[in-house]
C-alpha positions in Angstrom: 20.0 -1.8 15.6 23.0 0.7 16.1 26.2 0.6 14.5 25.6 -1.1 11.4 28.7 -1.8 9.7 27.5 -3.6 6.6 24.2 -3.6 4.4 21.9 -6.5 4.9 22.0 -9.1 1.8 18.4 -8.0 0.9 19.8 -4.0 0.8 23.0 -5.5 -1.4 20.8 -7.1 -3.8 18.4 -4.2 -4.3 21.7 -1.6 -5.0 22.4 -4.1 -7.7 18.8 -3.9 -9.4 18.3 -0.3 -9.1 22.2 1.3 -8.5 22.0 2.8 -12.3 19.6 5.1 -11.7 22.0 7.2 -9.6 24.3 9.6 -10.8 27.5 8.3 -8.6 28.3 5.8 -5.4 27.8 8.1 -2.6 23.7 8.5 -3.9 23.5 4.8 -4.4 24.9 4.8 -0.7 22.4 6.7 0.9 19.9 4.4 -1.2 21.4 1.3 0.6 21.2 3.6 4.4 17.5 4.3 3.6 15.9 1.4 2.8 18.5 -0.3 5.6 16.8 2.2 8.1 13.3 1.1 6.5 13.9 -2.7 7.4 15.7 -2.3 10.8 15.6 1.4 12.2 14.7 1.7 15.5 13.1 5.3 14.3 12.5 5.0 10.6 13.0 8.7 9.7 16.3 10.8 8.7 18.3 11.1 11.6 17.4 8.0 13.0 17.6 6.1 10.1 21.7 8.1 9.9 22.2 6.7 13.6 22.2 3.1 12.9 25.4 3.6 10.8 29.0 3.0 12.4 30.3 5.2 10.1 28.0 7.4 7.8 28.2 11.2 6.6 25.6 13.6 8.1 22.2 13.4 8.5 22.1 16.6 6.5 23.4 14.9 3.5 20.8 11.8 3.9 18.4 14.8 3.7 19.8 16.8 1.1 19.3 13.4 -1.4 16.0 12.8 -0.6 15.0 16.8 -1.1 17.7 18.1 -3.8 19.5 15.6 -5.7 18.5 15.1 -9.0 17.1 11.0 -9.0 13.8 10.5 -11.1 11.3 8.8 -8.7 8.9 8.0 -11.4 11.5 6.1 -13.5 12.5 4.2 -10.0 8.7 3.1 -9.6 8.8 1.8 -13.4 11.6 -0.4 -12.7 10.1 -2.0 -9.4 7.0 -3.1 -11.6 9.2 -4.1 -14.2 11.0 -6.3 -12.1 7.9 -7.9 -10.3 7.0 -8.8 -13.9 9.3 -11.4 -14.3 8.8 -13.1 -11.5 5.9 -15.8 -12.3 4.4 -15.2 -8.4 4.3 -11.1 -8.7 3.4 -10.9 -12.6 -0.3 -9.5 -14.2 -2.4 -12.1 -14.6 -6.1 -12.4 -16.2 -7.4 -13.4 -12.6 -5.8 -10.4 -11.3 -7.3 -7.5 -8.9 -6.7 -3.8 -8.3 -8.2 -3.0 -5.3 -8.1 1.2 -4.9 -8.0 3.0 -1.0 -7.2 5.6 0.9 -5.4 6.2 3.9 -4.0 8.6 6.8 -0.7 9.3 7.6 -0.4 11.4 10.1 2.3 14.1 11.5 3.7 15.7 14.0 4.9 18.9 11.9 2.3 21.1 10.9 4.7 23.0 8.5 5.5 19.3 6.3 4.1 20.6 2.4 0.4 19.3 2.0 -0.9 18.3 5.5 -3.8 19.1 6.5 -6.5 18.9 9.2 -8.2 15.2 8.6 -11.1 13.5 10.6 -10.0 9.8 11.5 -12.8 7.5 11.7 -10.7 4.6 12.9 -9.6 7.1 16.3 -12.9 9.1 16.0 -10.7 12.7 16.2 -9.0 15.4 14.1 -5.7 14.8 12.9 -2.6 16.4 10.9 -2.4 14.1 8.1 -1.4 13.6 4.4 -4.4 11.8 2.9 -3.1 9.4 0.1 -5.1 7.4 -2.6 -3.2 4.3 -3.3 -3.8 1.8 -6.1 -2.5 -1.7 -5.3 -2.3 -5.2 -7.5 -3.0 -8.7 -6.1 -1.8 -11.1 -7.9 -3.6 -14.9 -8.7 -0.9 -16.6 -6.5 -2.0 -14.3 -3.3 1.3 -11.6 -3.5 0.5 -8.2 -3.4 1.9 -4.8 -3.3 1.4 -1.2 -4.1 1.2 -0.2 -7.4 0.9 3.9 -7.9 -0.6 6.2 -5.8 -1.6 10.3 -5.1 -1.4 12.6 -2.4 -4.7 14.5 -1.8 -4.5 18.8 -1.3 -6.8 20.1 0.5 -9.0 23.0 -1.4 -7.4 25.9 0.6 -3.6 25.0 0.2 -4.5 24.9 -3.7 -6.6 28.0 -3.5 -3.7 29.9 -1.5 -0.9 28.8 -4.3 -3.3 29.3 -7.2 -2.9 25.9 -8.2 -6.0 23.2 -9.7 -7.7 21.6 -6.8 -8.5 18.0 -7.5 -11.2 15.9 -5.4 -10.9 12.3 -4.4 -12.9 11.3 -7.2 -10.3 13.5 -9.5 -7.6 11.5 -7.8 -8.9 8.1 -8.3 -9.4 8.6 -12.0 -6.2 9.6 -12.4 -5.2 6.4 -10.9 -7.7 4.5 -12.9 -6.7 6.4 -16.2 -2.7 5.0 -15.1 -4.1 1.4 -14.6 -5.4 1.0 -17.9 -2.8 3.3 -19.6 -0.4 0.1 -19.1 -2.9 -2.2 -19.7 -2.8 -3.7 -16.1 -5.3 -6.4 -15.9 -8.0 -6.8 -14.4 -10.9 -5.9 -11.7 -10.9 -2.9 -9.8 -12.4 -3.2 -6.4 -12.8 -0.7 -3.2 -15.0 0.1 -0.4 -18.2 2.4 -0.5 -15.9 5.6 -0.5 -15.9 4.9 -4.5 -18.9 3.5 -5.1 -20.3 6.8 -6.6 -21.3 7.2 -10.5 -18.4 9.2 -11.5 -15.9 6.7 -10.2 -18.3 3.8 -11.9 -18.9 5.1 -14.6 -15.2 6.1 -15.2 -14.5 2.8 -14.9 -17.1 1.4 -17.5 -16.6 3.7 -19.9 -12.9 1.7 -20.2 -15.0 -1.8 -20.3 -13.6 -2.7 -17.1 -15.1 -4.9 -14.4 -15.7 -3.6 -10.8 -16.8 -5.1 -7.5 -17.3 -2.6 -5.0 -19.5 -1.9 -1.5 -22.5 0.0 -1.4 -23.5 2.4 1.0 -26.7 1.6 2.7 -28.3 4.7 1.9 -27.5 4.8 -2.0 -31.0 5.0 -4.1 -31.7 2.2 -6.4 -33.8 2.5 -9.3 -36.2 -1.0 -8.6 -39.0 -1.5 -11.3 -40.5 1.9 -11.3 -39.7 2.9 -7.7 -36.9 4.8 -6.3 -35.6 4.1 -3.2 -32.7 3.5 -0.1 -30.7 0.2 -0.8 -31.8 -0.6 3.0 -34.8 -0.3 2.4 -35.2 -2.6 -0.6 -33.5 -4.9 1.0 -35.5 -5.0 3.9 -37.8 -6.2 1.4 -36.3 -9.5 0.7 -38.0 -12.4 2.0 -36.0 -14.9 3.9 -37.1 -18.1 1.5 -35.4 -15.7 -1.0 -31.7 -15.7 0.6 -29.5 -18.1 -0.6 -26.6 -20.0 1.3 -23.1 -20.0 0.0 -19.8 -21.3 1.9 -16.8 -20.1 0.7 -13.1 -20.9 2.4 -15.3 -22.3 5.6 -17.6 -18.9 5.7 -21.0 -19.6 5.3 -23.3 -16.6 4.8 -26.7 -16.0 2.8 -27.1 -13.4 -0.2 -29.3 -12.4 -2.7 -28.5 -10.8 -6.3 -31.0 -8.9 -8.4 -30.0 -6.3 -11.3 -30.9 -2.3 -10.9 -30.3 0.5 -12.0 -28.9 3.4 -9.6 -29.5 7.1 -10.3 -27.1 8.5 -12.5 -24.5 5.2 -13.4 -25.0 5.2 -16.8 -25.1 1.3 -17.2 -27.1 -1.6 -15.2 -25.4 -2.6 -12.3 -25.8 -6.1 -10.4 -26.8 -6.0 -6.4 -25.9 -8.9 -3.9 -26.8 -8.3 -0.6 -25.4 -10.7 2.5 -26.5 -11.3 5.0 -24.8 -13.3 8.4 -27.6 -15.3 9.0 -30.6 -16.5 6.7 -33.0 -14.4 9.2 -31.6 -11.3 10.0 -33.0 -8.1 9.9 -30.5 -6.2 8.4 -28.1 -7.4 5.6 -24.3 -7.4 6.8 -23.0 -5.9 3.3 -24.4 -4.6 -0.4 -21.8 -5.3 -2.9 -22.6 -3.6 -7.0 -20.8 -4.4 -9.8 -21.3 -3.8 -13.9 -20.8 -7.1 -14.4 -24.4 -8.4 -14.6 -23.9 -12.0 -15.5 -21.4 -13.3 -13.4 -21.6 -15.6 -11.0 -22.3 -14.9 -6.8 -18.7 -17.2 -6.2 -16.6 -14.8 -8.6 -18.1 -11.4 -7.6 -17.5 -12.4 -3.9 -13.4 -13.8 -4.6 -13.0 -10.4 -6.1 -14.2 -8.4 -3.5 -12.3 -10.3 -0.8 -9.3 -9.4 -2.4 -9.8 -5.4 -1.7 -9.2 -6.1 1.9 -5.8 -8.2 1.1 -4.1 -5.7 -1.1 -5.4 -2.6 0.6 -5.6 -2.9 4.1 -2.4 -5.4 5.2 0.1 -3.4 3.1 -1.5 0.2 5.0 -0.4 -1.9 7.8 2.8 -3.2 7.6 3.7 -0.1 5.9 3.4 2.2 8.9 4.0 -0.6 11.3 7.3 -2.0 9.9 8.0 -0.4 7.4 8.0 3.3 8.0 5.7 4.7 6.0 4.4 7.3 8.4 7.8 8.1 10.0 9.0 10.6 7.6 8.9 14.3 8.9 10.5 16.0 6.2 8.3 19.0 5.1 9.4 19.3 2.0 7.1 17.4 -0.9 9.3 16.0 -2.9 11.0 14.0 0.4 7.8 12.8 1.0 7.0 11.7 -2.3 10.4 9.8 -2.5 10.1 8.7 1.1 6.8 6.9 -0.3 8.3 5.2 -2.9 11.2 4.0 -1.0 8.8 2.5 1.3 6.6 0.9 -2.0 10.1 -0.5 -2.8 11.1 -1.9 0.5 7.6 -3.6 0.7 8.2 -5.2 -2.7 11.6 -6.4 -1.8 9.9 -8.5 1.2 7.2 -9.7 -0.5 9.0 -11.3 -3.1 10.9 -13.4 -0.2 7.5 -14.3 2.0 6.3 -17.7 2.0 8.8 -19.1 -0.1 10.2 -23.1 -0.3 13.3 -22.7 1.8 14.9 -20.4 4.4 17.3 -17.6 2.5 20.8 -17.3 3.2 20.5 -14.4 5.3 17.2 -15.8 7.1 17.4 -19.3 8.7 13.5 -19.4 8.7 10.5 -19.6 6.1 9.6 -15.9 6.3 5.3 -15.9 6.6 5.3 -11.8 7.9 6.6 -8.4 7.0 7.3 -8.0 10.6 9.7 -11.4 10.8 11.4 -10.9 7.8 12.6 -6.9 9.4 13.5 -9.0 12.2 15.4 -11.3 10.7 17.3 -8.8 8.6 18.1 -6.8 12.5 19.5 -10.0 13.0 21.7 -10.2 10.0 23.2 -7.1 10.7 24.1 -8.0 14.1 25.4 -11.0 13.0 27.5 -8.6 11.0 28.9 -6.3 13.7 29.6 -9.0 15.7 31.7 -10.8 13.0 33.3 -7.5 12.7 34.4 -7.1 16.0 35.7 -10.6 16.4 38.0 -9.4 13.5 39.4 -6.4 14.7 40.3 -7.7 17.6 41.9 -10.3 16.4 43.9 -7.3 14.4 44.9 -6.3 18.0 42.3 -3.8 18.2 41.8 -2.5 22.1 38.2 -2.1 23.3 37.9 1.5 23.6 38.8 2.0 19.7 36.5 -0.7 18.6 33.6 1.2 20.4 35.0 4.3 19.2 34.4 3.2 15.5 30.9 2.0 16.0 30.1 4.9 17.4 29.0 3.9 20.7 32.0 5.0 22.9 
């Protein structure tokens, strides 16, 4: 949408929440360009994003606040989740998740600070990437959104600086530790990348609940036998699979409690399967919570995908969270944060009673409500040329002042 001449209502209201944590008006401008860009950008990084403007500074200077000026990102990411607090639909709740994930963002740059060399398994090939962790939140009334997150260094760019190299399980404690730091309720869940005993028994050690998926090739300690989880579940006659429907899925499991080498603690095994006779089970969830019921192990879980999986997607394909091709760190990490911010914003206005002001729709998707706000601003620029021609404005200087002479 080029030659934006005013900020969407959403952008205005979000300059208004967070506009004291910038020194002076032109930083809390290039807040309102960015996360304008973010929403409605035809190319979501920093020229593009400077393009949409009428009338703007240089991209240079777009640049300069995201890599130089002095704004404290940390202290920005505080007040978003302060905010979503006190709102009933975004707050902590008891009944709450944390599902943890990682992701690829890939680059075209190979100079940006911290990419490296990644394998994807969704495109099965190599690819310059940042790999981030990301810690999410979904809340009992279904709203969800990003809540910290860490960008992984591969062990030769630490090496090279002389700086600590820290794993993916380093990372994902760290995130862990931050969780329970500000006492953000409740169950941590994640795919079988995590399901290892460090990451479990991190987790434990707090008195924390987990649901997570089990790789098929993890030993179990059975009795007095070791061996694959496949294999023991091949074991499982089909009289003892048991059918559950939940949400109009029906599928068959089976629970049983373990131990698995090196988790310090008993862990809890349900194994699905599609059908009540099929060979091999579809999925092996654990979790340390030995006593609770099939129904509640199997809600929590379902919400990994929810708070993990649709935000990684809307994020990069709406929102921009892969655009960025600044190399310098900090950008990046601020360009992340933005995007954490812009994804909050629309959440917040999804599925609500009533159409907003500046949307004459309910809004059900990230992708409509972008739309709707590239509709706003046309709205805008078309208001704003009715008026200056009214003013007696010619043609040619109207164009010349929304820069598309």
């Amino acid at each position: 949408m080029p030659a934006i001449v005013e900020y969407p209502s959403l952008v205005q209201k979000l300059v208004a929440q967070y506009g004291d944590l910038f020194a002076n008006e032109p930083e809390r401008r290039h807040f309102a360009e960015y996360l304008t860009g973010l929403f409605v950008a035809e190319r979501k990084n920093v020229s593009g994003i400077n393009r949409e403007f009428a009338v703007t500074t240089n991209q240079s200077c777009l640049n300069r606040w995201l890599t130089e000026v002095t704004w404290d990102a940390a202290q920005f990411n505080a007040r978003r989740l302060e905010l979503l607090q006190r709102n009933s639909r975004t707050r902590y709740s008891p009944s709450g998740t944390i599902p943890l994930d990682n992701t690829l963002i890939d680059h075209d740059g190979k100079l940006i600070e911290d990419v490296g060399w990644f394998w994807d398994h969704a495109d099965q090939r190599h690819l310059i990437a940042h790999g981030y962790l990301i810690i999410n939140y979904v809340c009992s009334s279904g709203k969800h959104y990003p809540l910290e997150f860490r960008r992984f260094r591969k062990r030769e760019l630490c090496e090279a600086e002389k700086t600590p190299f820290l794993s993916h399980t380093d990372l994902s404690c760290d995130l862990i530790d931050w969780v329970v730091e500000r006492g953000i309720p409740r169950v941590f869940t994640f795919d079988s990348y995590f399901t290892h005993a460090e990451v479990l028994n991190h987790i434990h050690g707090y008195d924390r609940v987990y649901v997570g998926d089990l790789k098929f090739n993890r030993k179990l300690q059975v009795g007095d036998q070791e061996r694959k989880a496949s294999e023991w579940a091949a074991t499982i006659p089909i009289s003892a699979r048991e059918r559950i429907t939940i949400n109009g899925k029906t599928q068959y499991w089976f629970s049983k409690t373990v131990r698995i080498p090196k988790v310090n603690h008993p862990v809890r095994l349900v194994v699905l399967w599609r059908n009540r006779d099929d060979a091999e089970p579809r999925k092996i969830l654990v979790t340390n919570r030995t006593i609770w019921e099939i129904t509640r192990i199997l809600k929590a879980y379902r919400q990994r995908r929810t708070g993990t999986e649709t935000f990684h997607r809307d994020g990069k394909q709406h929102l921009g969270m892969g655009d960025c091709q600044l190399r310098n760190g900090l950008g990046q990490t601020r360009h992340m944060y933005l995007v954490f911010l812009a994804y909050r914003a629309i959440m917040t206005e999804l599925q609500q009673d009533r159409p907003q002001e500046w949307a004459p729709e309910v809004l059900m998707t990230v992708g409509r409500a972008c739309r709707a706000m590239s509709r706003e601003v046309l709205r805008k620029t078309v208001a704003w040329v009715v008026a200056r021609a009214n003013e007696g404005w010619s043609l040619p200087k109207i164009q010349v002042q929304l820069a598309v002479a």
